[in-house]
C-alpha positions in Angstrom: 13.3 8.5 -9.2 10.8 10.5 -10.9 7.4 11.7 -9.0 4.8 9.2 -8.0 7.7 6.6 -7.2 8.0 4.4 -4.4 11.8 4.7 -2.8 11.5 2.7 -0.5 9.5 -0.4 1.1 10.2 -1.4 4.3 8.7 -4.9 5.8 8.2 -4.3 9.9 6.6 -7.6 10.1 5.7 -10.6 8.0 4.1 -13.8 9.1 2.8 -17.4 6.9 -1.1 -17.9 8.4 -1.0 -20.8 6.5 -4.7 -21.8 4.7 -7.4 -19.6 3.4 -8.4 -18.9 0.1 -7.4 -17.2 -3.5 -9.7 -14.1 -4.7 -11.3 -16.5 -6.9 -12.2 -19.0 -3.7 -9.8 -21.6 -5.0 -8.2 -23.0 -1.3 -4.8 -22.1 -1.1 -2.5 -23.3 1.9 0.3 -20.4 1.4 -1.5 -16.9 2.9 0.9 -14.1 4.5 0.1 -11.2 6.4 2.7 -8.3 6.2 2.8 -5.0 8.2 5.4 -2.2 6.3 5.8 0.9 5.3 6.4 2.5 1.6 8.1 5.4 1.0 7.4 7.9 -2.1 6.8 10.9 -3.5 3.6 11.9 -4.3 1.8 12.6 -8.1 -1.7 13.2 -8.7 -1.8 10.3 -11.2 -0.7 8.1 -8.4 2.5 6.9 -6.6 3.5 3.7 -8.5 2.5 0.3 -6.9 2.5 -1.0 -10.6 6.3 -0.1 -11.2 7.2 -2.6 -8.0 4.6 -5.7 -9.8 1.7 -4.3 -7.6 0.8 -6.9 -5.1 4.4 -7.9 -4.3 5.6 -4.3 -3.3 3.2 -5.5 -0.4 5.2 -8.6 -0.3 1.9 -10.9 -1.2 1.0 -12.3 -4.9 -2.8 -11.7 -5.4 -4.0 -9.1 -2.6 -6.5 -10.1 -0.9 -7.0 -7.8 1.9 -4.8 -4.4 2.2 -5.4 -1.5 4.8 -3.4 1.9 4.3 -2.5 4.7 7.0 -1.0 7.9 6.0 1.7 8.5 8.7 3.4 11.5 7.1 3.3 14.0 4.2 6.7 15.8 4.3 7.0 17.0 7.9 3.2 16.6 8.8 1.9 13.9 10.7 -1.8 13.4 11.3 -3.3 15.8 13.8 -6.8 16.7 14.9 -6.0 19.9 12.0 -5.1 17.9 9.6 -6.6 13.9 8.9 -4.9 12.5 5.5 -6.4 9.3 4.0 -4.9 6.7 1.4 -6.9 4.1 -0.9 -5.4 1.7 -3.3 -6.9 1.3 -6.8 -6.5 -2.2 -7.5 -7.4 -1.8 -11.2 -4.1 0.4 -11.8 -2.0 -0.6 -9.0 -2.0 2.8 -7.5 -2.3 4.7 -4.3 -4.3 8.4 -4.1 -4.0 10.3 -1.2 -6.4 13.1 0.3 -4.2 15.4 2.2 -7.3 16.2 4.4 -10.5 14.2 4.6 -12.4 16.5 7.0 -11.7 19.0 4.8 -14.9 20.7 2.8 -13.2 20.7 -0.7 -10.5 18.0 0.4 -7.3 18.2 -2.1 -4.4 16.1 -2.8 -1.1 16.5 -1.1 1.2 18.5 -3.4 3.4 17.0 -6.3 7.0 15.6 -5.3 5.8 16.0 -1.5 7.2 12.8 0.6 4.8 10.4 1.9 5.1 7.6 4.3 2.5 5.3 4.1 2.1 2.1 6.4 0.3 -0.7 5.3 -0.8 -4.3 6.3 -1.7 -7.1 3.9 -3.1 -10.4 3.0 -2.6 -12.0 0.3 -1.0 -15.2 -1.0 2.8 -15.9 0.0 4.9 -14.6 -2.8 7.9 -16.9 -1.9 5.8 -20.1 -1.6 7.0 -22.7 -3.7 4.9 -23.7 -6.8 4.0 -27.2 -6.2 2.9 -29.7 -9.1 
């Protein structure tokens, strides 16, 4: 795996909520909410969502709602010192990290450092069946 690669994705919970709405408000009867954790190393062009189809590395089609929490860079967990942050950019499929947002010149972790990342999403049930 080169750097910026997600090695592993890890569902902790997974649940069909049954009706809602697409990102285009088209009603849709097959939304999931998962709770996981990814696993990669980090790059400062991005760790790869788009390598693992984007969306369904969060095991939903069409995101609608995803929340990131940084739960360790390398041996570091969050700490009172220390308060990293994680966004998602939808347009590239990636994930940027600040290694410390109360920081006054926050910087990015380090290349190749190992980041675990929990996440919980909503989105539209990638195993639903396509119905015609």
């Amino acid at each position: 795996m080169a750097s910026g690669d997600i090695t592993a994705v890890k569902v902790l919970y997974s649940q069909s909520l049954g009706g809602g709405q697409d990102e285009n408000g088209v009603k849709k009867n097959t939304k999931r909410l998962v709770c996981g954790e990814i696993t990669a190393t980090y790059l400062d062009a991005g760790i790869a969502v788009n390598k693992l189809g984007g969306a369904n590395a969060f095991g939903v089609d069409n995101l609608d709602f995803l929340k990131l929490q940084v739960i360790r860079l390398n041996t570091t967990y969050p700490d009172a010192e220390a308060l990293p942050i994680a966004n998602y950019d939808v347009t590239n499929q990636k994930i940027f990290i600040v290694a410390d947002e109360g920081a006054g010149t926050p910087a990015n972790p380090n290349v190749d450092v190992t980041c675990i990342i929990r996440f919980l999403a909503c989105g539209d049930d990638a195993d639903a069946p396509e119905l015609t």
